[in-house]
C-alpha positions in Angstrom: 6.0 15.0 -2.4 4.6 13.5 -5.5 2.3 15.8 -7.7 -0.4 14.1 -9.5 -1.6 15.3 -12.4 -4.6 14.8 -14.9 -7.0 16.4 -12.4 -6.1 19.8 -13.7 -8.6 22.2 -12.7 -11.0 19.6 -11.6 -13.1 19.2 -8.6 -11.7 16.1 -6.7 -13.2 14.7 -3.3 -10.9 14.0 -1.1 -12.3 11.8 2.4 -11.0 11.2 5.3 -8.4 13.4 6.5 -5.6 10.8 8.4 -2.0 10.8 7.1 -3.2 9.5 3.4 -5.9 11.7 3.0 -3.8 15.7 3.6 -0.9 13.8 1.6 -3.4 12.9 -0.9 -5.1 16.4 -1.0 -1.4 18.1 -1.0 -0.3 15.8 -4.0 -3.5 16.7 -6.1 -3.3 20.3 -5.3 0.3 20.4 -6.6 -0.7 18.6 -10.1 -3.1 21.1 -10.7 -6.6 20.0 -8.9 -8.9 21.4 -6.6 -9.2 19.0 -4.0 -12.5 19.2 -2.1 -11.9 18.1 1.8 -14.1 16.7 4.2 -13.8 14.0 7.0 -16.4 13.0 9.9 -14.1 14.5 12.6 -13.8 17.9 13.2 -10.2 18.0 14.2 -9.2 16.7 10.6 -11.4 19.5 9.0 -9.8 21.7 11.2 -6.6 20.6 10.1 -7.7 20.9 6.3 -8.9 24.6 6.8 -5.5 26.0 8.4 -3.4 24.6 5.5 -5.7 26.5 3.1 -7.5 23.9 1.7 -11.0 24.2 0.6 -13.2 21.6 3.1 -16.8 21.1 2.4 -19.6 19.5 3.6 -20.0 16.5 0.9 -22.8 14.9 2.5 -24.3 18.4 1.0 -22.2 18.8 -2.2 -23.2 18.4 -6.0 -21.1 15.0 -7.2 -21.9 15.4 -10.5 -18.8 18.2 -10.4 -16.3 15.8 -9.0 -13.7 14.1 -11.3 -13.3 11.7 -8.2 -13.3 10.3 -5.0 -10.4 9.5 -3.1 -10.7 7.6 -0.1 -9.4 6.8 3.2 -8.4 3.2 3.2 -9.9 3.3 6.5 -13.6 4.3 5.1 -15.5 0.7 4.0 -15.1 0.7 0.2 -17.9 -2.2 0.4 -18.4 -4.1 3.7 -19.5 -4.2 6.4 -21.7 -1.8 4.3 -20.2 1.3 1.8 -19.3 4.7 3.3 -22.0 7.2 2.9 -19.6 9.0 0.5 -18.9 5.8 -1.8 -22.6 5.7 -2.2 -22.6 9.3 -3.1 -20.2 8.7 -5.4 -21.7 5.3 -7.1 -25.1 7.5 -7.7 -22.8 9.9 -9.6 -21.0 7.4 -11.7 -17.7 9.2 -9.5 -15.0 6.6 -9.6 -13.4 5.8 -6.4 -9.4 5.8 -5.9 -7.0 5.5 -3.1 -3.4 7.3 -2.7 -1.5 4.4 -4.3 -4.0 4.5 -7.3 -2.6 8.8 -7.5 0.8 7.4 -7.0 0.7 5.0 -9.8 -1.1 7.6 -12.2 1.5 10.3 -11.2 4.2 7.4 -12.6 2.4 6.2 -15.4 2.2 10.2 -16.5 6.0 10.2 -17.1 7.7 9.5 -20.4 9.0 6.1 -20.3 12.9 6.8 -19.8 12.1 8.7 -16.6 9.6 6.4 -14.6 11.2 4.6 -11.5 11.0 1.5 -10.4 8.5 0.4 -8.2 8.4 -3.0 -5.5 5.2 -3.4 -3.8 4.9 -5.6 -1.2 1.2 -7.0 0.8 0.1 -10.1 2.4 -1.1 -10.8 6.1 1.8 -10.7 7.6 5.7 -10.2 7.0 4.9 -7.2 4.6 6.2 -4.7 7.1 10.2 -6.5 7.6 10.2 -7.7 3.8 9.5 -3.8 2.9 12.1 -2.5 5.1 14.4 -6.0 4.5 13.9 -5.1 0.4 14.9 -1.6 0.9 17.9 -1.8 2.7 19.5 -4.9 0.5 18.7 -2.2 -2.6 20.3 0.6 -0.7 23.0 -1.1 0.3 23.8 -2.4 -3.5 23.5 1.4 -3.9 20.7 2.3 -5.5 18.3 5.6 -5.1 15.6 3.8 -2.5 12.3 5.0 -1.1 10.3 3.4 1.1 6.8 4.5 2.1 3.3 3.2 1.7 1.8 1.2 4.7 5.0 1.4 6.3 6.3 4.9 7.8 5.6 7.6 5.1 2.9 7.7 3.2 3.3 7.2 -0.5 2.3 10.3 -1.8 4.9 12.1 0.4 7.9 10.1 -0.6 10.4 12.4 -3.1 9.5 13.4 -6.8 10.4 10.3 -9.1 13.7 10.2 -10.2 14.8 7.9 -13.5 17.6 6.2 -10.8 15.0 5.4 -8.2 12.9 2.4 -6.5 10.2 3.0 -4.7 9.7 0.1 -2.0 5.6 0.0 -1.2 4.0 -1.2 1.6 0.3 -1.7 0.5 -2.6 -3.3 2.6 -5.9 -4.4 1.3 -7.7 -1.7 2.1 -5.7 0.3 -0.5 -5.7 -2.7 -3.2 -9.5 -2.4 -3.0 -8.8 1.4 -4.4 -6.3 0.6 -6.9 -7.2 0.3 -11.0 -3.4 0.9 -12.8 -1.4 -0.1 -10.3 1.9 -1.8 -11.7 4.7 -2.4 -9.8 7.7 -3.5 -11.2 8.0 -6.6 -8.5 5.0 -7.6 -7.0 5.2 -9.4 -4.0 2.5 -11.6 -1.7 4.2 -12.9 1.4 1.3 -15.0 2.4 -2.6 -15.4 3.1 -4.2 -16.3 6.5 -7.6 -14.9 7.8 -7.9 -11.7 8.1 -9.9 -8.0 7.7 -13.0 -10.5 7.0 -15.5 -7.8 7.8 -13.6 -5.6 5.6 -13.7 -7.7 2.6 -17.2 -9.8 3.2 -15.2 -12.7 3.8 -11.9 -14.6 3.0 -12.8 -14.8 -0.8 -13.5 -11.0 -0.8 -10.3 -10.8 1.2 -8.3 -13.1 -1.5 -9.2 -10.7 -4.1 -8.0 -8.0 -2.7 -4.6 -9.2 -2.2 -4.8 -10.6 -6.1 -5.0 -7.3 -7.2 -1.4 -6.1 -6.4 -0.8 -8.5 -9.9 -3.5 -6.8 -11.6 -0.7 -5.3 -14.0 1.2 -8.4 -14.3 3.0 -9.5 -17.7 6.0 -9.2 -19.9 8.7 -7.2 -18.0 7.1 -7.9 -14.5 8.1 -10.4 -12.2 5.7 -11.4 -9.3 7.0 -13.0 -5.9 4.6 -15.2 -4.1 4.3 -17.3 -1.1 2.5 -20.5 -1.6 2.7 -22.1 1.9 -1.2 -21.7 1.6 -3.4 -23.0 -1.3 -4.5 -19.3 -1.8 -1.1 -17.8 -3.0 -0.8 -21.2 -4.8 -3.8 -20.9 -6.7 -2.6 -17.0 -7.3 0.6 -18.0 -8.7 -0.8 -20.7 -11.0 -3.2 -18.1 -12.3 -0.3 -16.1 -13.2 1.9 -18.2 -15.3 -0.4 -18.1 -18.6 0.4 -13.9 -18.5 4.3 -13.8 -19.0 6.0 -12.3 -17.3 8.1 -13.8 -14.6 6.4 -15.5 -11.5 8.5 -16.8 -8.7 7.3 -19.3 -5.6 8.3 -19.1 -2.2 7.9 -21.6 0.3 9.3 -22.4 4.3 9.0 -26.5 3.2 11.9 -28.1 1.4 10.5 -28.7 -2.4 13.4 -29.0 -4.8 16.2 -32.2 -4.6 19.5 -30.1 -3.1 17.1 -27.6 -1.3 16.5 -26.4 2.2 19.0 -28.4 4.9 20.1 -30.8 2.0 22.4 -28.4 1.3 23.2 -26.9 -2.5 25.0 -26.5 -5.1 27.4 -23.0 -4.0 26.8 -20.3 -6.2 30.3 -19.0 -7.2 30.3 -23.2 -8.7 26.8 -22.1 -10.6 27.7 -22.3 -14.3 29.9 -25.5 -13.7 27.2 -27.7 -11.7 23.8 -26.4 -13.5 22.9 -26.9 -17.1 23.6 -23.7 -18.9 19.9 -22.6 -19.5 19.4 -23.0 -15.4 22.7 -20.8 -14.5 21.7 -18.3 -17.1 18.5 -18.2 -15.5 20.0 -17.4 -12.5 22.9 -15.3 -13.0 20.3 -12.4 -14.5 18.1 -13.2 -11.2 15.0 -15.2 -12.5 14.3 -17.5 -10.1 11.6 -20.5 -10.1 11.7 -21.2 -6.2 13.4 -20.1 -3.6 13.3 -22.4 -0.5 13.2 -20.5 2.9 14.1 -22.9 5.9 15.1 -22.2 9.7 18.8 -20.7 9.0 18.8 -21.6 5.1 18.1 -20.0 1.9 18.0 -21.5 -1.4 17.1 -21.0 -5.1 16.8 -23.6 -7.7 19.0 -26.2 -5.9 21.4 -23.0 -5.0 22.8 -22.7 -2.1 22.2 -18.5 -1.5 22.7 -17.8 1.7 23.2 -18.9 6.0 21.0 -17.0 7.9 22.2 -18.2 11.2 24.6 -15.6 10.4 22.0 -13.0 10.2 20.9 -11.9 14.0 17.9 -10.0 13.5 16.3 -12.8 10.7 15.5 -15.4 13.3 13.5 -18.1 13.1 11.8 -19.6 9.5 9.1 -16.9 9.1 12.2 -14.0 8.6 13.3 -16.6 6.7 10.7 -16.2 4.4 11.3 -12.4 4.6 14.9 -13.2 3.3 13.9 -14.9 0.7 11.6 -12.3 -0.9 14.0 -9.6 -0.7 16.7 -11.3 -1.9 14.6 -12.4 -5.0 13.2 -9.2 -5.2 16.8 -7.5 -5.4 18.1 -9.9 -7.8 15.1 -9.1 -10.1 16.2 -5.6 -10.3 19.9 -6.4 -11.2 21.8 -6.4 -7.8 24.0 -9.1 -7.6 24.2 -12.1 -5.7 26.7 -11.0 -3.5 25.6 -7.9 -3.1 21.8 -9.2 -2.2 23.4 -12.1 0.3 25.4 -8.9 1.6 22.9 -6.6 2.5 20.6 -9.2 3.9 23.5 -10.4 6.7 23.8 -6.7 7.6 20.0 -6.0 7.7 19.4 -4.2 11.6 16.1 -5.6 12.0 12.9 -3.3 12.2 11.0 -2.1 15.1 8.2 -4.4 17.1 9.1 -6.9 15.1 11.3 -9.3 17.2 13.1 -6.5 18.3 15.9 -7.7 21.1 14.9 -4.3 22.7 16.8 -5.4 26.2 18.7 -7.9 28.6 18.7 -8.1 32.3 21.2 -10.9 33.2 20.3 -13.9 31.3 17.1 -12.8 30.3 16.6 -11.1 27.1 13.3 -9.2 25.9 11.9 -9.6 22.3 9.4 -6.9 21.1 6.8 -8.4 18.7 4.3 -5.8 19.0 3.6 -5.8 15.7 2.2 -9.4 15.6 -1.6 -8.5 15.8 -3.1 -11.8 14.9 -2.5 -15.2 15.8 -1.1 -16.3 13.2 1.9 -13.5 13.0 2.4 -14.9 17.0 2.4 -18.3 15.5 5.7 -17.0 14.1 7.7 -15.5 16.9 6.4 -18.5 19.2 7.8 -21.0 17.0 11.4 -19.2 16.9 11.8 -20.0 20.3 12.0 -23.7 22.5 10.7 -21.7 25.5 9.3 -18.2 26.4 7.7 -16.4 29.2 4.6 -15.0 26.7 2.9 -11.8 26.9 -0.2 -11.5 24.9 -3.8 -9.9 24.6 -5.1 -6.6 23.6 -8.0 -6.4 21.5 -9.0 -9.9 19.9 -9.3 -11.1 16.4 -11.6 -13.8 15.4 -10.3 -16.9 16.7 -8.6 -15.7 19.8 -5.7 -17.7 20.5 -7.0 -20.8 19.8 -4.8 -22.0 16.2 -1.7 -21.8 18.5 -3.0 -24.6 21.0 0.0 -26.8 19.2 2.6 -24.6 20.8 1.2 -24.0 23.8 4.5 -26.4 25.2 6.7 -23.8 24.2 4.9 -21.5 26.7 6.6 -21.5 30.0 4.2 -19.0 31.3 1.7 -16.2 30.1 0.9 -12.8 31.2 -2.1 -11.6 29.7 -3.4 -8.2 29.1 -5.9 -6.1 27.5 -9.6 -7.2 26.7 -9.0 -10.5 25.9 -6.8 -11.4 29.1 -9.9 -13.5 30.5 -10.8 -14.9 27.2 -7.0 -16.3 26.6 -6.9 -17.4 30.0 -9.4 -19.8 29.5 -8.0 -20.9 26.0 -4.7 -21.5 27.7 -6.0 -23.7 30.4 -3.4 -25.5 31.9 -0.7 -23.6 30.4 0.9 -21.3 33.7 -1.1 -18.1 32.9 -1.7 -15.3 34.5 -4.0 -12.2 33.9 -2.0 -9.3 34.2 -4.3 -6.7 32.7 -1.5 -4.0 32.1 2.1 -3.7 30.0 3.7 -2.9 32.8 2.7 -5.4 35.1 3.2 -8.3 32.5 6.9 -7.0 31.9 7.3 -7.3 35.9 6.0 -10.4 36.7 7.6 -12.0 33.8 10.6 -10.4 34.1 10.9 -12.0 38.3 9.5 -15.5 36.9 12.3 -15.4 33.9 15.3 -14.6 36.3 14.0 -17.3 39.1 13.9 -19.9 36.5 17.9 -19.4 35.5 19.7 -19.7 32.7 19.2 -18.2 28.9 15.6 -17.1 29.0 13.1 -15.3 26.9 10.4 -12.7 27.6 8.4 -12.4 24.5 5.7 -9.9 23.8 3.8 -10.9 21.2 0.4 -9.8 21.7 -1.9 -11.9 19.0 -4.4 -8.8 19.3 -5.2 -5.2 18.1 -3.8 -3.0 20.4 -7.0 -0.3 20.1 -7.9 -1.2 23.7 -5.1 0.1 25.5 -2.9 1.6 23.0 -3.6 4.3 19.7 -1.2 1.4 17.6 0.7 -1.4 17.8 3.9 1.0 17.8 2.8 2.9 20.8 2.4 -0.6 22.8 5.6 -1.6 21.5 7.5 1.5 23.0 5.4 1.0 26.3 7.0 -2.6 26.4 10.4 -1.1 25.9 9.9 1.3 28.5 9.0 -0.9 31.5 11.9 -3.6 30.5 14.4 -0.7 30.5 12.6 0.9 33.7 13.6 -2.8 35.5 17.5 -1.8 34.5 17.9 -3.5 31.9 20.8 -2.5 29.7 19.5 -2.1 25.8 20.6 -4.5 23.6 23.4 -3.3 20.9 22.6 -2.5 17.5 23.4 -5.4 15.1 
């Protein structure tokens, strides 16, 4: 756990009581507070109370005696309309902080030689593999790694800061909105597509909140940003009048010797590039790295074959590559090393996990692709897939993926929006389903009958709240039935 202090002796609020909120609470408590609990749901209070903390009512309390408010990214900070306890808090002039606003006042409270590291990673999608992707390449070049935030463990819960250490951050918008002094090291935004609208108030309030992960950005920070879409674009050009060092990524083919046009080897670097370019590069700052299907490159480098990489299929872990490697290279691991760690990465869970095969037929678990555009992805890895899909809809449905429908041999849909996608789909073979496990067996007989290599992808372009607690929970109950049909499991990589 990490203590956070400068709340000593004070009265703090403390809202929502879900993972963040008792790590939260804990944290304060051990830098000295008194954290002040509450939450709408009585189980959470109950939690709270057998721990020892002190819970209150705060729709009843005196704010005037709090030094702050910290809440649950999952309470509405300003849309659809503020949580009854930001209001409280606005008429008390209470400011209002999240847990990786504690996390970056805990650091900032060290003396300079003994602060860590910190790599904190958002976007719409990709943040999840590019968080565990960046951690292992840095723990594999041996360095003292912890990785937390959105992802697994909550950030506040991760070990004490060590001089030595990184701390690899997952953070969404929710918990941007709640951030003030956050500073990360590396900043990274993998890339903007519609998303959390009501959230945010809309795609400009949504924008924002990803912007502020650079809030801190200048001289000794680098930022990483994807600028396939004319938001992280229009982010990174903001950026370059700060210092600093700001890097683009892309999935198109930009610089002359990029992407499948091959470049120049990098062990050949300080023989082929003028000397300011390979000095550039050999201390890892980077101007573009190019990711394309199977290919990484940096400046006209050639960095590294992902074809030889088995869980970074397809050009959206491409993309994932490309940030970690950058991101490892801005922290001093080598290019080798970096290249190295990325070729060994084992993938991460319900995100096109190769979770089984039964004959020719493998199963790919995507669960973790919630919107359309993260299915656009795993869709687009593949010439052909059987395709199961639904849950609980975003706006849009299904309908931006039209363009691959070809790829779609047939569909089994599930969930809420199983009639809704069957009507999008139209002609496309479809068939509503309505549960996991009958999905998995009816593609499962349709994959087999049509011989050869096939695929069974799930990759559900929806929530998963109408069927499932998470995404995680649906992904499991996808591995499940595939391995309840005998198939064998498929080996680690």
């Amino acid at each position: 756990m990490i203590p956070v202090p400068g709340f000593e002796g004070r009265r703090v609020a403390v809202f929502g009581l879900g993972r963040s909120g008792i790590t939260a609470a804990r944290a304060l408590q051990a830098g000295g507070a008194i954290p002040v609990l509450w939450d709408d749901g009585v189980s959470g209070r109950m939690q709270a109370e057998a721990e020892g903390f002190l819970v209150e009512d705060l729709t009843r309390a005196d704010w005037s005696g709090f030094a702050a408010l910290v809440l649950s990214p999952g309470a509405p900070l300003t849309h659809p309309k503020p949580h009854w306890s930001v209001e409280r808090a606005h008429e008390a002039g209470v400011p209002v902080i999240g847990d990786v606003e504690l996390f970056a006042r805990a650091l900032a409270a060290l003396p300079q030689g003994r602060r860590p590291r910190v790599v904190a990673i958002t976007g719409t999608n990709g943040k999840s593999t590019t968080t565990a992707l960046i951690g292992w390449v840095l723990k594999q070049a041996g360095l003292t790694v912890h990785i937390g935030g959105n992802i697994g463990i909550g950030v506040l819960a991760l070990p004490e800061p060590t001089a030595d250490a990184v701390y690899v951050i997952e953070v969404s918008s929710y918990q941007l909105d709640l951030t003030t002094g956050f500073a990360p090291d590396v900043a990274i935004l993998t890339n903007i597509s519609p998303d959390h609208l009501d959230r945010h108030g809309g795609m400009q309030g949504y924008v924002a909140a990803k912007r502020r992960i650079f809030q801190a950005h200048g001289e000794g920070r680098t930022a990483l940003v994807g600028i396939d879409e004319h938001w992280g674009k229009d982010i990174f050009d903001a950026l370059l009048p700060r210092g600093g060092w700001a890097t683009m990524v892309t999935t198109r083919v930009v610089m002359v010797g990029g992407g499948p046009r091959g470049g120049v080897p990098a062990d050949q670097v300080e023989d082929r590039l003028p000397e300011g370019r390979a000095r550039y590069f050999k201390v890892g700052h980077l101007v573009m790295v190019e990711a394309t299907d199977g290919e990484l490159t940096a400046d006209s480098v050639m960095i590294a074959d992902l074809t030889k990489a088995r869980s970074l299929p397809g050009r959206h872990n491409a993309q994932n590559a490309a940030f970690a490697y950058a991101a490892a290279r801005a922290l001093g691991v080598s290019h080798e090393a970096a290249v190295e760690g990325l070729l060994s990465f084992p993938g991460l869970s319900h995100r096109m996990e190769a979770v089984g095969r039964l004959g020719a037929v493998r199963f790919i678990n995507d669960s973790k692709a919630t919107n359309a555009d993260a299915a656009r992805q795993a869709l687009a890895s593949y010439p052909s897939v059987f395709w199961i899909a639904g849950g609980k809809a975003k706006d849009g449905g299904i309908d931006d993926l039209r363009d691959l429908f070809p790829r779609v041999t047939k569909a089994y849909l599930i969930g809420e929006a199983a009639d809704a996608f069957a009507a999008t789909l139209a002609d496309t073979p479809h068939v509503v389903a309505r549960t996991m496990e009958r999905a998995v067996e009816l593609a499962a007989a349709d994959a087999a009958a049509a011989g050869g290599e096939q695929v069974v992808l799930l990759s559900p372009a929806c929530a998963s709240f109408d069927q499932f607690p998470d995404f995680e929970v649906r992904g499991e109950a996808f591995r499940a039935a595939v391995l309840s049909l005998g198939a064998r499991p498929e080996p680690a990589a």
